[in-house]
N, C-alpha and C positions, 0 to 999 in steps of 0.2 A: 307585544311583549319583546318580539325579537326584530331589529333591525333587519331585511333582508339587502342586499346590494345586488341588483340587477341589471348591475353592467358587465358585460363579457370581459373577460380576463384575458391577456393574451397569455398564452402558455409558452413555456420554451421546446423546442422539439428536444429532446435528449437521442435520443436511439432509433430512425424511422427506416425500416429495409428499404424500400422503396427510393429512397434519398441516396442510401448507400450501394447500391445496385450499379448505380451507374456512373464509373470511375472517374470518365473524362469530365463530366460536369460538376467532380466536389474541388470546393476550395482546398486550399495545402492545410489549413487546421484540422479541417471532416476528415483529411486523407493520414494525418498523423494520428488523429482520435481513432482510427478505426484501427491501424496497424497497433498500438497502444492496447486496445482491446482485445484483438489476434494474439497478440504477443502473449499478455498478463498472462494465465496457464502455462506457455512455456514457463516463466518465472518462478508461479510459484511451484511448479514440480522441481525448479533447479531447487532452490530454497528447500522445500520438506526434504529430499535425500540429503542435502549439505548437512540439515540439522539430524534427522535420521543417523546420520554416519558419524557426529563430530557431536554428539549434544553430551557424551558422557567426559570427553578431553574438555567441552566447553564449561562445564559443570565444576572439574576437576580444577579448573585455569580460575576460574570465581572465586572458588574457596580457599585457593593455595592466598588471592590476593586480601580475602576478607582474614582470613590469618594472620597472615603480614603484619596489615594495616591494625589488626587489633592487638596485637605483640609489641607493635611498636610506639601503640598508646601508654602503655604503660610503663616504659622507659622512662625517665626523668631525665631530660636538657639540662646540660648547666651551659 
């Protein structure tokens, strides 16, 4: 009923400690993937306090524009 396929797949490694362990033998891609992954959390904690502190100015700066922009629809061009 069902086709099964019985050949081994190769997988890709994405994340193995083991590999990452030991600095001097990764390539400059493994060594930038991992600082990239170090890093992301600083990130996104800079990110949530940004938005935390600025999301009610950011909200305010939307609406002044979606005002604007719909006051100014109704203007008629000559």
């Amino acid at each position: 009923m069902f086709k099964h396929n019985n050949n081994e797949r190769k997988m890709k490694k994405i994340f193995q400690w083991r590999d990452y362990l030991n600095w001097n033998k990764m390539t400059s891609v493994q060594k930038i993937n991992v600082k990239r992954a170090c890093l992301f959390p600083f990130l996104a904690y800079v990110v949530y306090f940004f938005l935390l502190k600025y999301s009610i100015a950011i909200l305010i700066i939307i609406g002044i524009y979606y005002l604007v922009r719909f006051t100014k629809r109704k203007k008629i061009n000559k």
